[in-house]
C-alpha positions as CSV (number, residue, x, y, z in Angstrom):
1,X,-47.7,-16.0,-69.4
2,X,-46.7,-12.5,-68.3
3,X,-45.9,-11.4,-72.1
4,X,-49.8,-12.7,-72.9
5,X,-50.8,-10.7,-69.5
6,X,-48.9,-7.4,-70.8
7,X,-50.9,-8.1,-74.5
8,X,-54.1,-8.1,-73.3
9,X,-53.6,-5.3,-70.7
10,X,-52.0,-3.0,-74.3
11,X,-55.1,-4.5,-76.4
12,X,-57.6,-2.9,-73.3
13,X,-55.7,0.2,-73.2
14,X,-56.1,1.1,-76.8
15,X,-59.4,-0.2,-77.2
16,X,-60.0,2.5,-74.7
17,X,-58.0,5.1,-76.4
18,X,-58.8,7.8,-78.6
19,X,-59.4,7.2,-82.5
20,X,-56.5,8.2,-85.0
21,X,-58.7,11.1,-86.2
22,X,-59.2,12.0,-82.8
23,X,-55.5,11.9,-82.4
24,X,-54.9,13.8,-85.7
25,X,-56.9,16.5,-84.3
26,X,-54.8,16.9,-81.1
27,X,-51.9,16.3,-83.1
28,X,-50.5,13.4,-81.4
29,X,-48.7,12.0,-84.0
30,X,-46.5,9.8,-81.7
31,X,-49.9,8.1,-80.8
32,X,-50.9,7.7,-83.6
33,X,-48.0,5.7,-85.3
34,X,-47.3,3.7,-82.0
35,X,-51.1,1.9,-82.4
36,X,-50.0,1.3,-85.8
37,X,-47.3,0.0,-84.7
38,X,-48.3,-2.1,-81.8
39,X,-51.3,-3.7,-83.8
40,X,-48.7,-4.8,-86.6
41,X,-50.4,-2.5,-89.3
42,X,-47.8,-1.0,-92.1
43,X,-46.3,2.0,-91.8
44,X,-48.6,4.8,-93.4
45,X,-47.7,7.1,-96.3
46,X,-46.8,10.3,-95.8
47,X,-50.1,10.9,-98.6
48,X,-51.8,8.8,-95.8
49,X,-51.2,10.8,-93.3
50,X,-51.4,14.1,-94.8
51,X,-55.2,13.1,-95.8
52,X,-55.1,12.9,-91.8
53,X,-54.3,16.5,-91.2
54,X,-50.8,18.6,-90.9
55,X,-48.9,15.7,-89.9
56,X,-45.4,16.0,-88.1
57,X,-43.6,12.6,-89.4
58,X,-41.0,12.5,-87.3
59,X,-43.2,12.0,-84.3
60,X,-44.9,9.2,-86.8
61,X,-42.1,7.7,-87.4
62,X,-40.6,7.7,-83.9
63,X,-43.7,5.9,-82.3
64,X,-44.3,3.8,-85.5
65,X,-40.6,1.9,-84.6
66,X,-41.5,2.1,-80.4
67,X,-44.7,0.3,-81.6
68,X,-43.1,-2.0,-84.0
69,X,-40.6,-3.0,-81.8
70,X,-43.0,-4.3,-79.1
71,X,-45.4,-5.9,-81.7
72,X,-42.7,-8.0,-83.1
73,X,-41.7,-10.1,-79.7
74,X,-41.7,-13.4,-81.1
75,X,-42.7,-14.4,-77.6
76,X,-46.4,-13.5,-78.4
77,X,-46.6,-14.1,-82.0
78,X,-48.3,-17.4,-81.4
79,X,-51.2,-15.6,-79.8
80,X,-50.8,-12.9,-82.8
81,X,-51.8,-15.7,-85.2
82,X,-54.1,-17.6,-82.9
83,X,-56.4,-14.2,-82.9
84,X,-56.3,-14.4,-86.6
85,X,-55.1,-11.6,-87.0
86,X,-52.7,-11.4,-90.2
87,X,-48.9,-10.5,-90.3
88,X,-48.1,-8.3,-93.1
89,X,-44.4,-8.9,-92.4
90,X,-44.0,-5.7,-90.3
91,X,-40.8,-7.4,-88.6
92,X,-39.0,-8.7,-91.5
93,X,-35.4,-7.0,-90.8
94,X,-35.6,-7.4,-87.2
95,X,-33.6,-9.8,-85.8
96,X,-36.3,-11.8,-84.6
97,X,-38.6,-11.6,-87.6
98,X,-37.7,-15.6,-88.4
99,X,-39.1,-16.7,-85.0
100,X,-41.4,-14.0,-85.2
101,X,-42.8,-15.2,-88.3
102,X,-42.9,-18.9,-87.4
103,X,-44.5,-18.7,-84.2
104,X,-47.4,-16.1,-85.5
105,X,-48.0,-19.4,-88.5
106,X,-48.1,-21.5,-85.8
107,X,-50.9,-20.0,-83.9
108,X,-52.5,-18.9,-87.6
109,X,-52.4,-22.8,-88.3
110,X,-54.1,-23.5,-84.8
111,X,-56.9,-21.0,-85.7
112,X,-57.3,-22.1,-89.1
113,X,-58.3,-25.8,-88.0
């Protein structure tokens, strides 16, 4: 319960937050590759994020694996699947990424019926 509490407290902080052009702009780079990282979204090409501006990738990278790493807690991958939302296997080489993977097509079978 307190892992689905700290979800949807993370989903209502970035829905408030700024939008990755916006953070582009500022050139929070950190920012930007921790909500890709959080909302299970694959790690973006350096050409990707050169379109975005004059990227620093080493901030990317740094909050990409922060991000990551909290997005892949097999403790909420059921309610990853039961959003419908799908895993593009983002944790696969964590040490988790098998219970990760089954709980998320647990809660993707209980949306799908």
């Amino acid at each position: 319960m307190r892992n689905l509490i700290g979800l949807m407290l993370l989903t209502t902080l970035f829905a408030c937050t700024s939008t990755t052009q916006q953070l582009a702009e500022e050139g929070d780079w950190y920012a930007i590759g921790y909500q890709d990282g959080i909302r299970g979204n694959v790690q973006r090409s350096s050409r990707e994020l050169t379109k975005l501006g004059s990227a620093n990738h080493s901030d990317y990278d740094q909050g990409y694996l922060v991000g990551i790493e909290e997005f892949c807690n097999p403790n909420h991958a059921y309610h990853v699947g039961l959003s419908g939302q799908h895993y593009d296997g983002v944790c696969e080489g964590t040490e988790d990424a098998q219970k990760f993977r089954m709980e998320w097509q647990r809660g993707w079978d209980d949306y799908s019926n």
